[in-house]
SEGULUM-286186 format. One record per residue: residue in three letters; chain; x negated, y, z negated of N, C-alpha, C in turn. Coordinates in Angstrom, 1 decimal, always signed. Atoms other than C-alpha are relative to their C-alpha. Last residue first. Layout:
N
<site><rest>ALA</rest><kette>A</kette><n_u>X</n_u><n_v>Y</n_v><n_w>Z</n_w><ca_u>X</ca_u><ca_v>Y</ca_v><ca_w>Z</ca_w><c_u>X</c_u><c_v>Y</c_v><c_w>Z</c_w></site>
...
***
This chain:
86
<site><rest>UNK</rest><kette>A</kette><n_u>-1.9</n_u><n_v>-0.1</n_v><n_w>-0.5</n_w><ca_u>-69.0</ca_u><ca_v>+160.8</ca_v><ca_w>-62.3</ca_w><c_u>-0.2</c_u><c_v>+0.6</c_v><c_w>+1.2</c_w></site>
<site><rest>UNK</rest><kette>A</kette><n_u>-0.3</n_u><n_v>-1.2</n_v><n_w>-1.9</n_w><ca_u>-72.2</ca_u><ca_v>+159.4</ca_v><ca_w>-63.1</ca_w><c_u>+1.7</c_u><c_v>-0.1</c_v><c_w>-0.3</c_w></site>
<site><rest>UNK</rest><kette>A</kette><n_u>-0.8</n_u><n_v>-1.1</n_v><n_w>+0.2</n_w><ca_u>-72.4</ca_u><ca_v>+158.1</ca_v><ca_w>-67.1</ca_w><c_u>-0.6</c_u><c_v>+1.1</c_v><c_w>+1.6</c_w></site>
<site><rest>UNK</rest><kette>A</kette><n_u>+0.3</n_u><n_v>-0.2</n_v><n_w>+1.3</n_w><ca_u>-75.3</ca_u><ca_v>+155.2</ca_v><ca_w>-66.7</ca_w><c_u>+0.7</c_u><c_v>+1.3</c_v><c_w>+0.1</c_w></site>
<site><rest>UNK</rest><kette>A</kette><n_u>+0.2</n_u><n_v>-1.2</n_v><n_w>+0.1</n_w><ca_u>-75.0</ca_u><ca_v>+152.8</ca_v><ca_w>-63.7</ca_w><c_u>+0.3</c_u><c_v>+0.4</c_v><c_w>-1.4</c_w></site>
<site><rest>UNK</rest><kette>A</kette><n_u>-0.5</n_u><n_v>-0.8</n_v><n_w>+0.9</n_w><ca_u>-76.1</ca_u><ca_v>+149.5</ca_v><ca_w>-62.5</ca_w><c_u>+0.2</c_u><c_v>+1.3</c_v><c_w>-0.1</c_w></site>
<site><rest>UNK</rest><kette>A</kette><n_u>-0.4</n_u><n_v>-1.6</n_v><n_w>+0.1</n_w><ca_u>-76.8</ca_u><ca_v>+147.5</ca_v><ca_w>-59.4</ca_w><c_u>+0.7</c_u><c_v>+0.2</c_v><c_w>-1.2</c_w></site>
<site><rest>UNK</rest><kette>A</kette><n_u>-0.4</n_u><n_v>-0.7</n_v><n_w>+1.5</n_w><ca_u>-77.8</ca_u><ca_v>+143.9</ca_v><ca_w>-59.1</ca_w><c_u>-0.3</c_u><c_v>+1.8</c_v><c_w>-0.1</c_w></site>
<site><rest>UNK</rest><kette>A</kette><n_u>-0.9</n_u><n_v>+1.4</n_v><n_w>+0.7</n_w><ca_u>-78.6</ca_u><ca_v>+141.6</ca_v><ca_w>-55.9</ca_w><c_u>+0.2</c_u><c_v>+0.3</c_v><c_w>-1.6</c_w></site>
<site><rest>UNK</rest><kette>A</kette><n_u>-0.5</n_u><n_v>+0.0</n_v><n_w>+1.1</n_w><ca_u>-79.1</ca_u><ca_v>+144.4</ca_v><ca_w>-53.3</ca_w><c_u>+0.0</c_u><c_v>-0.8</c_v><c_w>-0.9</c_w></site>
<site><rest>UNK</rest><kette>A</kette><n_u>-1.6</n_u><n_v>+0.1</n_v><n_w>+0.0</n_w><ca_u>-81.2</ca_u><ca_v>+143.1</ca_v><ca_w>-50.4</ca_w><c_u>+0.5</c_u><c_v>+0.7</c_v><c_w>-1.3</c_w></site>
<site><rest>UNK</rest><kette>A</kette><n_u>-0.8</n_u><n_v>-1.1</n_v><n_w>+0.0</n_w><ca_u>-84.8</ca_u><ca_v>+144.6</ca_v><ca_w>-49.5</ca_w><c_u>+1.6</c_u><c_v>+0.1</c_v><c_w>+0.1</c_w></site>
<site><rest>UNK</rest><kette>A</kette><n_u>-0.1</n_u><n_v>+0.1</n_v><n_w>-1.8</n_w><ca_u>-86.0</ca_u><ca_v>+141.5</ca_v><ca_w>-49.5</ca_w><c_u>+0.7</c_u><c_v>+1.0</c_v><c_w>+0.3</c_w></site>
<site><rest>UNK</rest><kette>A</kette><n_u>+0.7</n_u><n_v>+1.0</n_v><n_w>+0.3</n_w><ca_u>-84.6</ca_u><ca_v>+141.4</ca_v><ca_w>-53.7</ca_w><c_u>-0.3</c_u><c_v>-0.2</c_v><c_w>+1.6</c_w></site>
<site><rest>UNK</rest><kette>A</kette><n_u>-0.1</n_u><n_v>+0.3</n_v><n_w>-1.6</n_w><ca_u>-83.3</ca_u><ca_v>+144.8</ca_v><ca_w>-54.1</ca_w><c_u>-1.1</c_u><c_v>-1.5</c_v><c_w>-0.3</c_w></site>
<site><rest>UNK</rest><kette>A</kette><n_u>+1.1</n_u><n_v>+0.8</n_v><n_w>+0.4</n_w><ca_u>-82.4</ca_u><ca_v>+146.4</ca_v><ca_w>-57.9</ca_w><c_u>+0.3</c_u><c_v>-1.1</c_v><c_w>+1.2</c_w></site>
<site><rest>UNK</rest><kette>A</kette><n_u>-0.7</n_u><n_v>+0.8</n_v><n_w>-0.9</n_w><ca_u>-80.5</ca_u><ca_v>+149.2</ca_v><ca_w>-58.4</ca_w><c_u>-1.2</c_u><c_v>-0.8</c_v><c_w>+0.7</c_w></site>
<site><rest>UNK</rest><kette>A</kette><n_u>+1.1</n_u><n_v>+0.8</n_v><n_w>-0.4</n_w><ca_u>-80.3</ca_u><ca_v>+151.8</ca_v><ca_w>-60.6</ca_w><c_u>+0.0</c_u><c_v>-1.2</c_v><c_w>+0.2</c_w></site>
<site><rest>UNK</rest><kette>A</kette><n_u>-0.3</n_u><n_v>+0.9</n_v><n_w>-0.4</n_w><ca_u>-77.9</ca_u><ca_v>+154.7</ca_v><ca_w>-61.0</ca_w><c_u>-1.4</c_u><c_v>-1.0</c_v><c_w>+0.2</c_w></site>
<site><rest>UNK</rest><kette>A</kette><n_u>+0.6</n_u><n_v>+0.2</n_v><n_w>-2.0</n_w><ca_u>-78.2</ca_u><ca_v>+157.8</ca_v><ca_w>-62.8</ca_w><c_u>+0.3</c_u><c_v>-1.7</c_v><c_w>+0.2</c_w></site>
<site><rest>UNK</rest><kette>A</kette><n_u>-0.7</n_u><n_v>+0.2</n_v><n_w>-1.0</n_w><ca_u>-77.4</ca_u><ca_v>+160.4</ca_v><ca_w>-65.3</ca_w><c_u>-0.4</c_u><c_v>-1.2</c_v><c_w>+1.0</c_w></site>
<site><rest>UNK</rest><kette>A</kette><n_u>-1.5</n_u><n_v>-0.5</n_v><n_w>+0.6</n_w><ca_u>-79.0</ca_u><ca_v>+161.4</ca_v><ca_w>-68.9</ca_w><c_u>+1.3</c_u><c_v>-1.0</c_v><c_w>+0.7</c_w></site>
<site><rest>UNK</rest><kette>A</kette><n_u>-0.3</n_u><n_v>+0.6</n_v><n_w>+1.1</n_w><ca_u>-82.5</ca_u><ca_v>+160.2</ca_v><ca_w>-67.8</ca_w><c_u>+1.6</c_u><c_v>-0.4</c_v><c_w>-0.6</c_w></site>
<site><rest>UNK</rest><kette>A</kette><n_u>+1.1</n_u><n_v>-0.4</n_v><n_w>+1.1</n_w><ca_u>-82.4</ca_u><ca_v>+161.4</ca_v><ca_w>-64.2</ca_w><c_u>+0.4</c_u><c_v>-1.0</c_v><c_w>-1.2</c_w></site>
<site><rest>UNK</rest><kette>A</kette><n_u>+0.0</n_u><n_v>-1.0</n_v><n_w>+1.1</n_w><ca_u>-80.9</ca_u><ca_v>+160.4</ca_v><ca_w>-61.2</ca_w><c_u>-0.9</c_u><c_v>+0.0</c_v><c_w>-1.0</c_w></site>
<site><rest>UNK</rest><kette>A</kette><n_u>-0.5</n_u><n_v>-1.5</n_v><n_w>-0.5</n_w><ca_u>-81.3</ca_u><ca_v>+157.8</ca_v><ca_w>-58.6</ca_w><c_u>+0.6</c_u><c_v>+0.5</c_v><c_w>-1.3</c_w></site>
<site><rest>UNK</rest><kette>A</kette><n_u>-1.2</n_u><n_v>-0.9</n_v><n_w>+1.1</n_w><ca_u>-83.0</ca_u><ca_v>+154.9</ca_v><ca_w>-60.0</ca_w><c_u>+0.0</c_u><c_v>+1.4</c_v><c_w>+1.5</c_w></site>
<site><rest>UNK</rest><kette>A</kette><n_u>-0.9</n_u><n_v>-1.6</n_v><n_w>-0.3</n_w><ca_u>-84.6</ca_u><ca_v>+152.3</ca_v><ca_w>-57.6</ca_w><c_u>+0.7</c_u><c_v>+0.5</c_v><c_w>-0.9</c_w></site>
<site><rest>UNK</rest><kette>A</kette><n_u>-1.2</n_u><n_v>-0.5</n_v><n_w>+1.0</n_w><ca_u>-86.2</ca_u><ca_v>+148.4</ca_v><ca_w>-58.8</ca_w><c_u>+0.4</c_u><c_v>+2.0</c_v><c_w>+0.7</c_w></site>
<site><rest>UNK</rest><kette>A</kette><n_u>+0.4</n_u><n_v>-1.4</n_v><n_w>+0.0</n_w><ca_u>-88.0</ca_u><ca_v>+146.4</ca_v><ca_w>-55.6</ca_w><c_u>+1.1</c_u><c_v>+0.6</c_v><c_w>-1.1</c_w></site>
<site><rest>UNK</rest><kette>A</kette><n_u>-1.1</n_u><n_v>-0.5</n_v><n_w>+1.5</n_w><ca_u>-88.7</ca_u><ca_v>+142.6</ca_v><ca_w>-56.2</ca_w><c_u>-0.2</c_u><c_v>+2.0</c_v><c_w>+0.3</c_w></site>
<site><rest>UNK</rest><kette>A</kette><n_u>-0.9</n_u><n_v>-0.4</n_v><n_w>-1.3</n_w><ca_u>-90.8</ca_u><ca_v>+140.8</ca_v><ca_w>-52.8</ca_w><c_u>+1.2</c_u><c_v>+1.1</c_v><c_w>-0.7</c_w></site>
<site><rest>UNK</rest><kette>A</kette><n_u>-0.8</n_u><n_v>+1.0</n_v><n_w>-0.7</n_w><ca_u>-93.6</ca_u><ca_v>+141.2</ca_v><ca_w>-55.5</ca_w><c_u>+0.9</c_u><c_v>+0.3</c_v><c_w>+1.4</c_w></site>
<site><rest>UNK</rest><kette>A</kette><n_u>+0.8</n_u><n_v>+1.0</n_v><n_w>+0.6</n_w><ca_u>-93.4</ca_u><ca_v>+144.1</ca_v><ca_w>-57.5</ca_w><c_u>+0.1</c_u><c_v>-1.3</c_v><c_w>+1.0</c_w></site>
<site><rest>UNK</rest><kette>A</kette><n_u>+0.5</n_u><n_v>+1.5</n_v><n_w>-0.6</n_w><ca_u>-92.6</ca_u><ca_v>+147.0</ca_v><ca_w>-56.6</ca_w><c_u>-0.2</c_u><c_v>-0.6</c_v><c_w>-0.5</c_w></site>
<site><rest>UNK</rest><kette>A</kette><n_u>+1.0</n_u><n_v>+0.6</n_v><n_w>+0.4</n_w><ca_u>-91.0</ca_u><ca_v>+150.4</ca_v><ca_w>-58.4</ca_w><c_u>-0.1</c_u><c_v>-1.7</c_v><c_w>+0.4</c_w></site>
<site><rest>UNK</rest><kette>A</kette><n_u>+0.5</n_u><n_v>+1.7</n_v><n_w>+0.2</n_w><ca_u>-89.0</ca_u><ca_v>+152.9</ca_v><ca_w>-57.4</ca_w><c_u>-1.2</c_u><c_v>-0.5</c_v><c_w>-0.1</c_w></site>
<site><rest>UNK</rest><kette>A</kette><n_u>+0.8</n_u><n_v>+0.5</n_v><n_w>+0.2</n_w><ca_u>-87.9</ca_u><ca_v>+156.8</ca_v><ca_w>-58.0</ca_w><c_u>+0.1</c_u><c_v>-1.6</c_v><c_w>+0.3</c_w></site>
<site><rest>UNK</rest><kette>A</kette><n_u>+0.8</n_u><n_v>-0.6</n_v><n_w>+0.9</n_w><ca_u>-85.4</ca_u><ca_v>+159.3</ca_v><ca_w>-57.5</ca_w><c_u>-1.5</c_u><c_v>-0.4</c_v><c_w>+0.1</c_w></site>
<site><rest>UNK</rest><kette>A</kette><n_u>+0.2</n_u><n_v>+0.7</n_v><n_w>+1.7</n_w><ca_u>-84.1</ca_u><ca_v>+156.9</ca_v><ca_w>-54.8</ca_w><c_u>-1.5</c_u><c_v>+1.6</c_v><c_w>-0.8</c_w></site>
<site><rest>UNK</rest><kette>A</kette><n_u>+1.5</n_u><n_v>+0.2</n_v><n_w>+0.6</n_w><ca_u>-83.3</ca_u><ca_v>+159.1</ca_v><ca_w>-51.5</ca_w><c_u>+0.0</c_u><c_v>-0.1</c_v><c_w>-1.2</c_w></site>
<site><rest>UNK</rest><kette>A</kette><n_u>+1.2</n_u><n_v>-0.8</n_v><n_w>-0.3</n_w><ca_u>-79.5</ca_u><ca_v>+159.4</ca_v><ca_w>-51.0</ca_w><c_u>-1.2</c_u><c_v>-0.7</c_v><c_w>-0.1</c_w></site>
<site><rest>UNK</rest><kette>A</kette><n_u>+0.2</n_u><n_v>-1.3</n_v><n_w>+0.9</n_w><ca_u>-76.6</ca_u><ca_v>+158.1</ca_v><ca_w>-52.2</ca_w><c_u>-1.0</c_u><c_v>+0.4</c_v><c_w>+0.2</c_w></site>
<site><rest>UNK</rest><kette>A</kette><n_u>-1.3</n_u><n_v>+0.1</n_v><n_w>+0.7</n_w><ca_u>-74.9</ca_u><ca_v>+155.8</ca_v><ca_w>-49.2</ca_w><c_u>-0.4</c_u><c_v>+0.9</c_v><c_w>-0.9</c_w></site>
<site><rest>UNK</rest><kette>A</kette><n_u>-0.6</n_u><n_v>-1.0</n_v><n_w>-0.7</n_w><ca_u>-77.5</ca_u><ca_v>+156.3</ca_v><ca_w>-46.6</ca_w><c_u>+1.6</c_u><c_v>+0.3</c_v><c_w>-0.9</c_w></site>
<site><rest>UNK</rest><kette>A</kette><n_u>+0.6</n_u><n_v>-1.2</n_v><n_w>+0.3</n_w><ca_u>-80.0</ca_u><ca_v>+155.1</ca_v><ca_w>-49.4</ca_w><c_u>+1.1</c_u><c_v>+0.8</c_v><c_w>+1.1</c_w></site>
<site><rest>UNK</rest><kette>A</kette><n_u>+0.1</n_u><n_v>-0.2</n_v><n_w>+1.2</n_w><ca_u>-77.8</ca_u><ca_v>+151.9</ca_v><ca_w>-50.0</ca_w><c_u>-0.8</c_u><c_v>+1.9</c_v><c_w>+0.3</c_w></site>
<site><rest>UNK</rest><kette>A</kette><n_u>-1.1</n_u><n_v>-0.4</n_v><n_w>+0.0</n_w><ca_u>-77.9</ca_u><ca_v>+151.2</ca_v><ca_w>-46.2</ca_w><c_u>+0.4</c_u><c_v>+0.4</c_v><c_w>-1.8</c_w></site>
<site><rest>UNK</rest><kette>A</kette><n_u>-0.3</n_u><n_v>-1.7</n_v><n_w>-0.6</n_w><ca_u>-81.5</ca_u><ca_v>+152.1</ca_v><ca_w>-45.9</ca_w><c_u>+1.8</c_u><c_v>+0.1</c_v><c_w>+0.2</c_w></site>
<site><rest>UNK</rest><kette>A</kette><n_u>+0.8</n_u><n_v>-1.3</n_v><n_w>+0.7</n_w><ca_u>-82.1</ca_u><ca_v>+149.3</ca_v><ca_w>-49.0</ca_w><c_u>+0.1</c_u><c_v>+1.2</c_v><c_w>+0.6</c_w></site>
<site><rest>UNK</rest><kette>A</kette><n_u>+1.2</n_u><n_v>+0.2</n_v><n_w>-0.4</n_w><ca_u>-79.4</ca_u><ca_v>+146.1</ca_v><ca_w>-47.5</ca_w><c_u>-0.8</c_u><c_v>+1.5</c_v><c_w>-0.2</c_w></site>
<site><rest>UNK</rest><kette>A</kette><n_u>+0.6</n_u><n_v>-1.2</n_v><n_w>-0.9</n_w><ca_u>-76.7</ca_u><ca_v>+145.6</ca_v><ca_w>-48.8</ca_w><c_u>-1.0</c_u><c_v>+0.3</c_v><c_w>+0.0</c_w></site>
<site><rest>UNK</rest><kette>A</kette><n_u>+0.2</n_u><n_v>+0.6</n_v><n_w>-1.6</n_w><ca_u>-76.1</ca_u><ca_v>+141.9</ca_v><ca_w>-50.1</ca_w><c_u>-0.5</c_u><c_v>+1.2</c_v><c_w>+0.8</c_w></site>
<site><rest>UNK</rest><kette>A</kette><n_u>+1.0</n_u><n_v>+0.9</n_v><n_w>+0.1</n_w><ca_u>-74.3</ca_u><ca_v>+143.2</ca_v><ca_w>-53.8</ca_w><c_u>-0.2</c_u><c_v>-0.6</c_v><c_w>+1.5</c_w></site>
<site><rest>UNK</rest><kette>A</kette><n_u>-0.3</n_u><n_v>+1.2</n_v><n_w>+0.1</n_w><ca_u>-72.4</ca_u><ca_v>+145.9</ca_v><ca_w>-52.9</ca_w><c_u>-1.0</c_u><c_v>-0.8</c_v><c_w>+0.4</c_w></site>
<site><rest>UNK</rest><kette>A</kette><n_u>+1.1</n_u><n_v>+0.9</n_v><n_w>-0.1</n_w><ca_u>-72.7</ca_u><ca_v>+149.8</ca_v><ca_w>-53.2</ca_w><c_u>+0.1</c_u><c_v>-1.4</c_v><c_w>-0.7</c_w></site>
<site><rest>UNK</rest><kette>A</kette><n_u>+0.5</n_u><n_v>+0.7</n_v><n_w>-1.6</n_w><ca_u>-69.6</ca_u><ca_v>+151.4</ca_v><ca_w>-52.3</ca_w><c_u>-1.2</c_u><c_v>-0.7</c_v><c_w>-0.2</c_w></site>
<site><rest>UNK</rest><kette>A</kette><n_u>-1.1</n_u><n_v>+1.1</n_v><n_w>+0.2</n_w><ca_u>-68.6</ca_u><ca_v>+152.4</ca_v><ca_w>-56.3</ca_w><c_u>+0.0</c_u><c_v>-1.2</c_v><c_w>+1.8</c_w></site>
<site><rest>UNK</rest><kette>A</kette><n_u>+0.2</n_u><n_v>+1.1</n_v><n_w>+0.5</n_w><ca_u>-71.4</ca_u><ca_v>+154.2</ca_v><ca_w>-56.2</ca_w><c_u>+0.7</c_u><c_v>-1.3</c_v><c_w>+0.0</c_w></site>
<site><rest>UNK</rest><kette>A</kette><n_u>+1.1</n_u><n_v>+1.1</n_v><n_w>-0.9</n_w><ca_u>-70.4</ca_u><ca_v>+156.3</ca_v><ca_w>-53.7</ca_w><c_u>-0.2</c_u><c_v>-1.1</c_v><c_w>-0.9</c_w></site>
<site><rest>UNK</rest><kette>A</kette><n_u>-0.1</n_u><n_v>+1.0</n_v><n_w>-1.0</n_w><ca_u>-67.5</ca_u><ca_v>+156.9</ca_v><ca_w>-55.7</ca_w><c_u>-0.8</c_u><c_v>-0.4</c_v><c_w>+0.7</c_w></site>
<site><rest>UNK</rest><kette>A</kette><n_u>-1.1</n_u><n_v>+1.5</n_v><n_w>+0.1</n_w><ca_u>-68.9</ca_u><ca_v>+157.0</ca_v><ca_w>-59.1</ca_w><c_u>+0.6</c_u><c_v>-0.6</c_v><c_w>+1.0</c_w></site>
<site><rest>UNK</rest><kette>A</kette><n_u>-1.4</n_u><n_v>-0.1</n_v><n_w>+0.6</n_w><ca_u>-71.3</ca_u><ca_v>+160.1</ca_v><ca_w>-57.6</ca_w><c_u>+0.9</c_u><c_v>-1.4</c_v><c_w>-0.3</c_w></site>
<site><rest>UNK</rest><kette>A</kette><n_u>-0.1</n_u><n_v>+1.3</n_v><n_w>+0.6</n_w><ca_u>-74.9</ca_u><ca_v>+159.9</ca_v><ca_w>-56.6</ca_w><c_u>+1.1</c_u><c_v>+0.0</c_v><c_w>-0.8</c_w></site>
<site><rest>UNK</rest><kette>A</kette><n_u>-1.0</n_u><n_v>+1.3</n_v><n_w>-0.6</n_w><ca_u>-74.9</ca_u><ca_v>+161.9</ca_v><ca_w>-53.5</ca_w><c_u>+0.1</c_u><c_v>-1.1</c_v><c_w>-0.9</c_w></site>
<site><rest>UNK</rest><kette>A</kette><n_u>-0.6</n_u><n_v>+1.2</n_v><n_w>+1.1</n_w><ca_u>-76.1</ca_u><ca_v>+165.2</ca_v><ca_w>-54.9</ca_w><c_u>+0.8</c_u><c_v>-1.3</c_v><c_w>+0.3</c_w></site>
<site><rest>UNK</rest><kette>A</kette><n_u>+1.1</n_u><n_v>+1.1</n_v><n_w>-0.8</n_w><ca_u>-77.1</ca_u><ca_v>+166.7</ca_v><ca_w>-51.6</ca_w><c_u>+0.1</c_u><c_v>-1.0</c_v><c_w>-1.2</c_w></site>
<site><rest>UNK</rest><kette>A</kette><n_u>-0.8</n_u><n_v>+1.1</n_v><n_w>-1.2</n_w><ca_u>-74.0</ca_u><ca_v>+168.9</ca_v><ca_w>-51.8</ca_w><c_u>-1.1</c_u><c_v>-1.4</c_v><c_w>+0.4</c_w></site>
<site><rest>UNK</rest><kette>A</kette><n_u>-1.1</n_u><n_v>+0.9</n_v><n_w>+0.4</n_w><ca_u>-75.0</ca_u><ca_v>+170.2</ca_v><ca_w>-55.2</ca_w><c_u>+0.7</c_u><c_v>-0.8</c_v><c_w>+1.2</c_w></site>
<site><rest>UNK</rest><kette>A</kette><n_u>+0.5</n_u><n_v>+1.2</n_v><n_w>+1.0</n_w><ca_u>-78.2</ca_u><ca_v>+171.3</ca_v><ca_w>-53.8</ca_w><c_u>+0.9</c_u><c_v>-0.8</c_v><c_w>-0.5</c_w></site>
<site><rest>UNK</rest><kette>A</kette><n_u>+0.6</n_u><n_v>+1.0</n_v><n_w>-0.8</n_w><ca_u>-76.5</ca_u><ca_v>+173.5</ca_v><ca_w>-50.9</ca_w><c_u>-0.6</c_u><c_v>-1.8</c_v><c_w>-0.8</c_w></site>
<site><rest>UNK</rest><kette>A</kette><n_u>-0.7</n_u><n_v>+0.6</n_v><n_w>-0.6</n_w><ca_u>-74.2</ca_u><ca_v>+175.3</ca_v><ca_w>-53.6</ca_w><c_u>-0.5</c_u><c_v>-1.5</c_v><c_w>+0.9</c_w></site>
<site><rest>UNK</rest><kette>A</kette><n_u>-0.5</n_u><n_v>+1.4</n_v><n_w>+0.5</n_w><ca_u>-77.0</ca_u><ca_v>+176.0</ca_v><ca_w>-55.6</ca_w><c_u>+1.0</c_u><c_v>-0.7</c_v><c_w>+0.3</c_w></site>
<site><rest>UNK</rest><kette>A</kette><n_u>+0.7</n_u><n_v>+1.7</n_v><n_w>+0.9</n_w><ca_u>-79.0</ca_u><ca_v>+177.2</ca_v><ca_w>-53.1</ca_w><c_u>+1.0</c_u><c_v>-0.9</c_v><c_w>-0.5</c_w></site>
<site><rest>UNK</rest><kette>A</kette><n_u>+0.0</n_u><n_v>+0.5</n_v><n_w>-1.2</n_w><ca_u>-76.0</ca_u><ca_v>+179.7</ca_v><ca_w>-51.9</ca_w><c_u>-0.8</c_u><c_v>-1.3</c_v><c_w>-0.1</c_w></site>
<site><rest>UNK</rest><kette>A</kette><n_u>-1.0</n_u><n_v>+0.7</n_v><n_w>-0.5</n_w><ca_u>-75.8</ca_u><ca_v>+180.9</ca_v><ca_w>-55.0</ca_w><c_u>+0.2</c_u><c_v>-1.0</c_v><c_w>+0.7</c_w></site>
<site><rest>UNK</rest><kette>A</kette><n_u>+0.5</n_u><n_v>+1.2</n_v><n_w>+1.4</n_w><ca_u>-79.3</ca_u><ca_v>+181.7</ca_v><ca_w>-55.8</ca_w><c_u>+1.2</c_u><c_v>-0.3</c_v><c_w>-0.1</c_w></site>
<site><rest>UNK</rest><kette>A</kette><n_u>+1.6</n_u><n_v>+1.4</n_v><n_w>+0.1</n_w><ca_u>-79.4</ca_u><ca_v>+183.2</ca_v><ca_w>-52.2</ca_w><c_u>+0.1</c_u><c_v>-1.1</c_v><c_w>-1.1</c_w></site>
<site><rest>UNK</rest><kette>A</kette><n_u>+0.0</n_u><n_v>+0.7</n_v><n_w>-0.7</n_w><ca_u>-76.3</ca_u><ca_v>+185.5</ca_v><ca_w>-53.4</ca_w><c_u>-0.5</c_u><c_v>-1.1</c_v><c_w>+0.8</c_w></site>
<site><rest>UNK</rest><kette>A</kette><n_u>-1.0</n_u><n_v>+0.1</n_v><n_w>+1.0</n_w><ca_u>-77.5</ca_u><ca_v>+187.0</ca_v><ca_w>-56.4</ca_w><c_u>+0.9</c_u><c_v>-1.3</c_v><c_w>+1.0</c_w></site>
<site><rest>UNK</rest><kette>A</kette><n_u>+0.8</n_u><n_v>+1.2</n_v><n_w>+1.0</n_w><ca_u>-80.7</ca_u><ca_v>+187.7</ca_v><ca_w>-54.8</ca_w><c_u>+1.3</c_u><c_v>-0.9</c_v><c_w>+0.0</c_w></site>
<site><rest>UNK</rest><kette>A</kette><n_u>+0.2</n_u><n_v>+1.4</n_v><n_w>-1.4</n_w><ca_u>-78.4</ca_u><ca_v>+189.4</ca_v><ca_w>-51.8</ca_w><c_u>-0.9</c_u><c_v>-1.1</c_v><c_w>-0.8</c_w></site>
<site><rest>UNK</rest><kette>A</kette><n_u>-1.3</n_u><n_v>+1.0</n_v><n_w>-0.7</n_w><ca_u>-76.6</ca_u><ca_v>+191.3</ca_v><ca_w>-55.1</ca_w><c_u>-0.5</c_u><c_v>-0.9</c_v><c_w>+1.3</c_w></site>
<site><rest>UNK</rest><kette>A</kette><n_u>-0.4</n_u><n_v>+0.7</n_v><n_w>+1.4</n_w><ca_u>-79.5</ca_u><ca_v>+192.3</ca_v><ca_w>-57.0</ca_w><c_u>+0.9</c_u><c_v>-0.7</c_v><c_w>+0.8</c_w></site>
<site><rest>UNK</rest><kette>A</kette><n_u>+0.4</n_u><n_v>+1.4</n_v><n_w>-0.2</n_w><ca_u>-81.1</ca_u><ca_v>+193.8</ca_v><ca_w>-53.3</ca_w><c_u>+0.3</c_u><c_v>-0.8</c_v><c_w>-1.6</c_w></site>
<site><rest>UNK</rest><kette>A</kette><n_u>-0.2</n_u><n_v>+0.8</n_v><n_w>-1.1</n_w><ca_u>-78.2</ca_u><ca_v>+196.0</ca_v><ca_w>-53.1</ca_w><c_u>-0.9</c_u><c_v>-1.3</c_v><c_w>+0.0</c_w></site>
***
């Protein structure tokens, strides 16, 4: 019994986690040069990671393999890439 409510939990997680995965080709495909940085984050989530400089902000979402990155000038969009998201 308790093999199977583990078994379940570690399902259930990875269900939940795959729903938080918001960096998919279609969101991405919504992110447009001009948008502005909490409308970009309400589009795929919290940025992995960024980096300042200046008025210049860079964001990846995903990892090495996977991810999007996206590059805010005044916290505007003015260049977004991506690297094998589906």
């Amino acid at each position: 019994m308790k093999t199977a409510l583990r078994f379940t939990f570690a399902a259930a997680a990875l269900v939940v986690l795959a729903a938080c995965n918001k960096v998919t080709a279609e969101n991405y495909a919504k992110v447009r040069v001009g948008m502005g940085y909490e409308e970009v984050v309400a589009v795929l989530g919290k940025p992995t990671s960024c980096d300042e400089v200046a008025a210049f902000k860079s964001c990846r979402w995903g990892d090495e393999q996977s991810n999007a990155t996206i590059r805010f000038a005044a916290n505007k969009v003015v260049l977004h890439t991506a690297k094998n998201i589906r």
